[in-house]
C-alpha positions in Angstrom: 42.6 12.2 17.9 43.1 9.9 14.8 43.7 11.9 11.7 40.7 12.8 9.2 39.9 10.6 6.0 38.9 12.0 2.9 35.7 10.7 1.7 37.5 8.6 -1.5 40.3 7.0 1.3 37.5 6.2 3.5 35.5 4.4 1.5 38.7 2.7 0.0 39.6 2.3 3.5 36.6 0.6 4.5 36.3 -1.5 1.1 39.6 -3.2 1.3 39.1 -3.6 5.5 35.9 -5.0 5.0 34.7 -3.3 8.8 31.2 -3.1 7.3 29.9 -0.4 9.9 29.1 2.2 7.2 28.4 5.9 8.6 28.2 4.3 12.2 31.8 3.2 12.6 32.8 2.9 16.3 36.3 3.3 18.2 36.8 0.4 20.0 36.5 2.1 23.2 32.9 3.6 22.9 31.1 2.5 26.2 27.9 0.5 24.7 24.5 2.3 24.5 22.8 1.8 27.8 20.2 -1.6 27.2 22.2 -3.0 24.9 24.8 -5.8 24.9 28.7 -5.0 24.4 29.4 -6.3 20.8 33.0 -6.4 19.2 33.4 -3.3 16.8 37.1 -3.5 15.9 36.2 -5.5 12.0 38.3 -8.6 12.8 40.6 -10.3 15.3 40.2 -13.5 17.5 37.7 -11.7 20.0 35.4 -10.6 16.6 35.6 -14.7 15.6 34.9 -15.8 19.0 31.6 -13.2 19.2 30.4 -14.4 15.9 31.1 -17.9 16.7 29.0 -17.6 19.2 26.2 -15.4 17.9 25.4 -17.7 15.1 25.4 -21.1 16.9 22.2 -23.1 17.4 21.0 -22.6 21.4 19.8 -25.9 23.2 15.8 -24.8 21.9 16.7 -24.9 17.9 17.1 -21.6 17.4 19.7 -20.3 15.3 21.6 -17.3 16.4 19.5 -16.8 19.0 21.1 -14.0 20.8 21.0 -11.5 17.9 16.8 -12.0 18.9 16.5 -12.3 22.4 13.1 -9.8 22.4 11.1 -12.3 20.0 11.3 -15.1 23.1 8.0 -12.4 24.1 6.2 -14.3 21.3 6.3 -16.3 18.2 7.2 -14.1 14.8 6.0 -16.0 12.3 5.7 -13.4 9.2 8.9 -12.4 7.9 7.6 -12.4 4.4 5.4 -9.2 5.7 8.8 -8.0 7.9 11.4 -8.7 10.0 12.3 -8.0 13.4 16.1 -6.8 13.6 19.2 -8.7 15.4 21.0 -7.4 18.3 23.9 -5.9 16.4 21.5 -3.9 13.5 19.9 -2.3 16.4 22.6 -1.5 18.4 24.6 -0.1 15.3 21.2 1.9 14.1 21.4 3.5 17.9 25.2 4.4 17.6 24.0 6.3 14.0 21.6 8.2 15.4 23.6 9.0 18.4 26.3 10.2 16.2 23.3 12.3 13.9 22.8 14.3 17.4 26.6 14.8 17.7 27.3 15.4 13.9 30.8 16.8 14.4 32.0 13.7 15.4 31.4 12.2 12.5 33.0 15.6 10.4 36.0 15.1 12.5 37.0 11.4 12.0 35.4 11.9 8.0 32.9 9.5 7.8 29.7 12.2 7.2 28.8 10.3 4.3 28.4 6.3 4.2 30.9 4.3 2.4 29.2 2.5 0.1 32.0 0.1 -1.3 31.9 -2.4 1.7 28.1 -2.9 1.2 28.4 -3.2 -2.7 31.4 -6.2 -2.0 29.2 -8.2 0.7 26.0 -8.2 -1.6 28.2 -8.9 -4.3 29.0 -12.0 -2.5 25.8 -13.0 -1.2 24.5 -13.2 -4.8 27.5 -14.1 -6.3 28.0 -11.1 -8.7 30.9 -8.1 -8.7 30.6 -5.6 -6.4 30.2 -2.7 -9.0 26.9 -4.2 -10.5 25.4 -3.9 -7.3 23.1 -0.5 -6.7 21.0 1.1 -4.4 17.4 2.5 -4.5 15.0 3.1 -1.7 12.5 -0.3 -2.4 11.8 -2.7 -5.0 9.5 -1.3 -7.3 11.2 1.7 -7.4 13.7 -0.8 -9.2 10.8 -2.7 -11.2 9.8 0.6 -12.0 13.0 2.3 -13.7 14.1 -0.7 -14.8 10.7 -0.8 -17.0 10.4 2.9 -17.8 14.2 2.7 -19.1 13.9 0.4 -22.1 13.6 2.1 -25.4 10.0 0.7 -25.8 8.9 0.7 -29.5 5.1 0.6 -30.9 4.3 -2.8 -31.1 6.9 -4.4 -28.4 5.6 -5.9 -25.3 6.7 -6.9 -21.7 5.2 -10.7 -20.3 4.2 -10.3 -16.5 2.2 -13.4 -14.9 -1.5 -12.3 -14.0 -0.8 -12.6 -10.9 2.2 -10.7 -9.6 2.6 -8.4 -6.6 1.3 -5.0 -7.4 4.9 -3.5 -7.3 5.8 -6.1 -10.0 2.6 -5.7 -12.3 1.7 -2.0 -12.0 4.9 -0.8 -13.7 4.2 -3.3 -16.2 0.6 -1.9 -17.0 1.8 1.6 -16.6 3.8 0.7 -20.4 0.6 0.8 -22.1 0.3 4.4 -22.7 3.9 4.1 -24.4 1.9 1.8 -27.1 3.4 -1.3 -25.2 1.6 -4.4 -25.3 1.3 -6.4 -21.3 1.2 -9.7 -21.8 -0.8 -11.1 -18.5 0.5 -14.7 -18.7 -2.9 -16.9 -17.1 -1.8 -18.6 -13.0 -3.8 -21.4 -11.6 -2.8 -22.1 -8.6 1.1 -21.2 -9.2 3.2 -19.5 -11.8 3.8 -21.9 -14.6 7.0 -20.6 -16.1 6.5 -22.8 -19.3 3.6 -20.6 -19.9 5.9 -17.3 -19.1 8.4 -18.4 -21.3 5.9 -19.0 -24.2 4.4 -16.4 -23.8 8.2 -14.2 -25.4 8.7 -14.0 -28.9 10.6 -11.8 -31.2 9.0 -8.3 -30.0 9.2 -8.8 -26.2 11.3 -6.4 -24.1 10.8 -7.6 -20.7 10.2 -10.2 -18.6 9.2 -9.2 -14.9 8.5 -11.4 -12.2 8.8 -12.5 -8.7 11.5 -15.3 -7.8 9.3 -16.5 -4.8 5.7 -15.7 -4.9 4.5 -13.2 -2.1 1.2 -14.9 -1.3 2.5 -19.2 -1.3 6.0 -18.4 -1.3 6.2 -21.2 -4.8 9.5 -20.6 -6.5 10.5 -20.5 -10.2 13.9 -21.2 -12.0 15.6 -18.4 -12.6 18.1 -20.3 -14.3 15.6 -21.3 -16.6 14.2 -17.9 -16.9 17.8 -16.5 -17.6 18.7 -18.9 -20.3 15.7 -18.5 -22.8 15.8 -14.5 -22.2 20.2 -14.8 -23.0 20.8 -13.9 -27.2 17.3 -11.9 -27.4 16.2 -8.3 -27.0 14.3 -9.9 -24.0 15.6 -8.7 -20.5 14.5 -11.1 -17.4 13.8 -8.4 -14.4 13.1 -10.2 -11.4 12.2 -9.2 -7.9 13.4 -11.3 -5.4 12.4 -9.7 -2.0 11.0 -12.6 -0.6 13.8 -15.4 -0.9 17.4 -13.3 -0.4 18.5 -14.3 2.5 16.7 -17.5 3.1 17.6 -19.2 -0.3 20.9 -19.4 -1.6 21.0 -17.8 -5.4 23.7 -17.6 -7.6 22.7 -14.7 -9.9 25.6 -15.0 -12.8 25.0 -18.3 -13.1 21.1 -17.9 -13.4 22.1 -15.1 -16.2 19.6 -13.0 -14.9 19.5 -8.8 -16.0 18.0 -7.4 -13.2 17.9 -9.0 -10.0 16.3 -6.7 -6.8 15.5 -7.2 -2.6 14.3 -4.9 -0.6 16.3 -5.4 3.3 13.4 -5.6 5.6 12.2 -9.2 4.8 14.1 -12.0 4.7 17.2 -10.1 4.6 16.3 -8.8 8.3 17.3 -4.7 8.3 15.2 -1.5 7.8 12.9 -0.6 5.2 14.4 2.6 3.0 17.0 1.0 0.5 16.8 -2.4 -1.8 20.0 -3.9 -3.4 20.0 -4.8 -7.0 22.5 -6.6 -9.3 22.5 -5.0 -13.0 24.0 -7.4 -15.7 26.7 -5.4 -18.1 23.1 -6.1 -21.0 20.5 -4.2 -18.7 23.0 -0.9 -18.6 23.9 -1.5 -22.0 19.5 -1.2 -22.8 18.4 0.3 -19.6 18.8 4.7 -20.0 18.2 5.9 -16.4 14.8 7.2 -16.5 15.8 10.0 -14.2 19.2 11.4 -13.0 20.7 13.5 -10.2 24.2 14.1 -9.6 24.9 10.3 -7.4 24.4 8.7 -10.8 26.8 11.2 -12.6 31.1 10.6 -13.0 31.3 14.7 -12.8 31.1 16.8 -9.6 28.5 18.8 -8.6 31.0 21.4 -9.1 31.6 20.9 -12.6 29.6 22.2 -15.3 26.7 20.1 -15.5 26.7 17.1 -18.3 25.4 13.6 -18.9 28.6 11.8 -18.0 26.9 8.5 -16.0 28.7 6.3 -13.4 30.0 3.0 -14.8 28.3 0.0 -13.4 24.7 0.0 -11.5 25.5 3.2 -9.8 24.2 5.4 -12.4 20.5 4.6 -11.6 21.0 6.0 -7.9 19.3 9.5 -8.3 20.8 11.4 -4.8 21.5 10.4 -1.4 21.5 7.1 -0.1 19.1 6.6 3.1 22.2 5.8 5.2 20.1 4.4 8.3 18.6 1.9 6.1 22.1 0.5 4.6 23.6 0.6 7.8 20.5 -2.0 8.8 21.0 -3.8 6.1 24.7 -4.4 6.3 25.1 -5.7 9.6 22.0 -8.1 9.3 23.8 -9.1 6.0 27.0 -9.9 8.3 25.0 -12.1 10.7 23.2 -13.8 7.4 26.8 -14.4 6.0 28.0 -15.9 9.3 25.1 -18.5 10.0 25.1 -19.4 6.2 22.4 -18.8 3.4 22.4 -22.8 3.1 21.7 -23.6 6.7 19.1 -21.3 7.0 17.2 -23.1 3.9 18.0 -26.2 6.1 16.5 -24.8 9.5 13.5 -23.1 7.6 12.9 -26.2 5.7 13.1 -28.6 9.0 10.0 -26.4 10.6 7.7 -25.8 7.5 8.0 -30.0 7.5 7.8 -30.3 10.9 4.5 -27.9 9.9 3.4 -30.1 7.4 3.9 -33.6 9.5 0.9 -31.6 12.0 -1.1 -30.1 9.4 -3.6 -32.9 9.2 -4.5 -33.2 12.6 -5.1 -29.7 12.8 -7.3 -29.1 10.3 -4.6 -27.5 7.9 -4.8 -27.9 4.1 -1.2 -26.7 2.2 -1.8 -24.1 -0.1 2.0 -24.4 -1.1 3.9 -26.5 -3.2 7.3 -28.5 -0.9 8.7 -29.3 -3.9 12.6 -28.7 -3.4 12.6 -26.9 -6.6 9.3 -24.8 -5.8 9.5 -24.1 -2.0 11.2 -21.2 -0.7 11.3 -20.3 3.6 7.7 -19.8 3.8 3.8 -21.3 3.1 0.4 -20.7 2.8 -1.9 -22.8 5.0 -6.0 -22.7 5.0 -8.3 -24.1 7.5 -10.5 -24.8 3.8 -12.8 -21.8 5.0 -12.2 -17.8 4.3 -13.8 -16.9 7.5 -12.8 -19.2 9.4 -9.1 -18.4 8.5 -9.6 -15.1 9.3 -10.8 -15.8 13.1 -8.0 -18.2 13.0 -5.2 -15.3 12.2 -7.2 -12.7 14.6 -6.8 -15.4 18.0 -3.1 -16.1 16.9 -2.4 -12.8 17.1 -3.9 -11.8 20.1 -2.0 -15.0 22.0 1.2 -13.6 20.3 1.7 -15.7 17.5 2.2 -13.3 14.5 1.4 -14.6 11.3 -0.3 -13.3 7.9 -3.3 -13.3 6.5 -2.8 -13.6 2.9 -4.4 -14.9 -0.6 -6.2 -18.0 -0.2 -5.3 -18.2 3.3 -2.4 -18.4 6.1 1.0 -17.3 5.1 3.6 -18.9 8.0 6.9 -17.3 7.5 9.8 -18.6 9.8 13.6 -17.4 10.1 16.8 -18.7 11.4 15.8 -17.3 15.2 12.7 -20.0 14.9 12.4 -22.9 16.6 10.0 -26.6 16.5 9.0 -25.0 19.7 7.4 -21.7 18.0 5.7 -24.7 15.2 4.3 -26.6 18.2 2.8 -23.3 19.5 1.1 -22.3 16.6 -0.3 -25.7 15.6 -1.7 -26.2 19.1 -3.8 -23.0 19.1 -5.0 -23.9 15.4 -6.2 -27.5 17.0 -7.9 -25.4 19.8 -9.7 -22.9 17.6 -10.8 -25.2 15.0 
């Protein structure tokens, strides 16, 4: 029997190694769960390189990493801006953790009780392109939106911009500020968020800005870059949620010089609901107090006598334990993300939403979405040009398989890497038969 870890070596352990298997961390030799396909566990070697090789290559239909989704060839998923269905390995790993909850000794014996959060911190550090330590994690986006807005030391008179219209878990936080004498600035949307208008909208007594990177409802996307420029050398901190483009849009978040950047993992990032990841810039903890604390977010241990002594980094907003089901999820779909390629799943997701857009006409479609390369994100919102008419539409899709979203003005369509022209040709020929 290998010799126990202590909780810190573990997690240094697992940091440095990069194995990425959190709580769920498998000997080499574990037989694999019965339905489920053998999958390397050992974190690296030529047999790990060759498995990933071929896990993320493109199959003869289009279909990037098509083996991680074998189950979806039942249908077409078409809606992973509502959710995602999981690959083969977050599965088969969430299986092994709760295999190893029934047997909970093992985990005692080999001392990984508690999920090593390190390894997780250093891959969404790279995804979004920020240090490891700035990373948090909190069970879902608005809980984010919502400390990140109920932390700012909010003065009669000061106000936080939001555009009209956000996603509830963007704008009720926001509204929520009144009763602290705080002024919500509703900035006016057309048809999409103009982010002139946001950014006029700041002036010397704004706090916040929150908003969505990609819109829920048309999937249009603003400039962060932008956003994180005019907010830089004011009292003005740029909070964004961006659940619905990590992990189908590449992002650089220092560059963008954003404060507060949050995804929850069961979109576009492919895992679990139960924990988002959020990047914290060194000015949001300097003006963001935790607006409440538990012993996770404190230096001292719970054996100590108790004091406000907070964690360094984003760390001090996590109140207790981490849902360590949910990070599990998200860190080996983040692993299969990182292998394919943010970029080339904006190139495969792009490729169908055009292929889409070449058939719209001669099946009634009208795009609610602008395909812009600075505006578009993975996904659109289509409309037959009547409300009723859309909603027949989504009911027949659904019950011939084809799973897509009722949303807004219309039809959101929401493809991933696992898509194919194939799943595009299937949709558009049941919209040209219903309408």
């Amino acid at each position: 029997m290998d010799e126990p870890l202590s909780r810190r070596d573990f997690s240094r352990h697992a940091a440095l190694a990069g194995l990425g298997l959190g709580v769920a961390r498998f000997a080499p030799d574990d037989p694999p769960l019965a339905g489920s396909t053998a999958v390397d566990r050992t974190g690296g070697g030529a047999g790990s390189d060759r498995e990933a090789q071929h896990s993320v290559r493109m199959n003869q239909e289009g279909r990037l990493a098509a083996t991680e989704f074998a189950p979806q060839r039942d249908g077409v998923y078409l809606n992973h801006a509502a959710s995602s269905p999981l690959p083969l390995r977050t599965s088969v790993a969430l299986r092994r953790y709760l295999d190893d909850r029934q047997r909970l000794f093992h985990l005692y014996q080999t001392g990984t009780q508690d999920y090593a959060v390190p390894a997780l911190q250093a891959k969404v550090g790279q995804l979004l392109n920020v240090p490891p330590e700035s990373v948090g994690f909190v069970p879902s986006t608005t809980e984010v939106m919502a400390m990140a807005l109920n932390g700012i030391d909010w003065r009669p008179g000061d106000n936080v911009v939001v555009p009209a219209n956000e996603f509830p878990g963007v704008l009720y936080p926001c509204l929520h500020l009144a009763r602290r004498g705080v002024t919500v600035r509703q900035v006016p949307v057309e048809q999409h968020v103009d982010l002139d208008r946001v950014l006029t909208a700041i002036d010397a007594r704004t706090r916040a800005v929150a908003i969505s990177w990609v819109h829920w409802i048309t999937g249009h996307r603003i400039d962060i870059a932008r956003l994180g420029a005019a907010c830089q050398g004011t009292e003005t901190l740029s909070i964004v949620d961006a659940i619905q483009g990590v992990g189908a849009v590449p992002v650089d978040v220092s560059a963008a010089q954003v404060d507060c950047f949050v995804a929850g993992s069961y979109k576009w990032l492919m895992a679990i609901p139960g924990t988002a990841a959020f990047y914290a810039s060194p000015r949001f903890i300097a003006q963001v107090t935790p607006d409440r604390v538990g012993h996770a977010g404190m230096k001292t241990s719970v054996y100590d006598a108790p004091h406000i002594d907070w964690l360094p980094g984003a760390a001090r907003y996590q109140v207790g334990g981490t849902i360590n089901a949910a990070l599990i999820g998200l860190e080996h779909s983040i692993d299969l993300l990182m292998e394919v390629g943010i970029p080339r799943v904006q190139a495969h997701t792009n490729a169908l939403v055009d292929f889409l857009h070449r058939g719209s006409d001669a099946a009634g479609l009208r795009f609610n979405s602008d395909l812009t390369p600075t505006h578009r994100a993975a996904f659109v919102n289509v409309t037959t040009g009547d409300s009723e008419r859309d909603e027949r539409l989504v009911k027949t899709l659904v019950s011939q398989k084809v799973i897509v979203g009722r949303r807004g003005p219309g039809i959101r369509v929401a493809p991933h890497l696992h898509n194919s022209v194939a799943d595009m040709e299937r949709f558009l020929a049941i919209v040209r038969q219903t309408t």
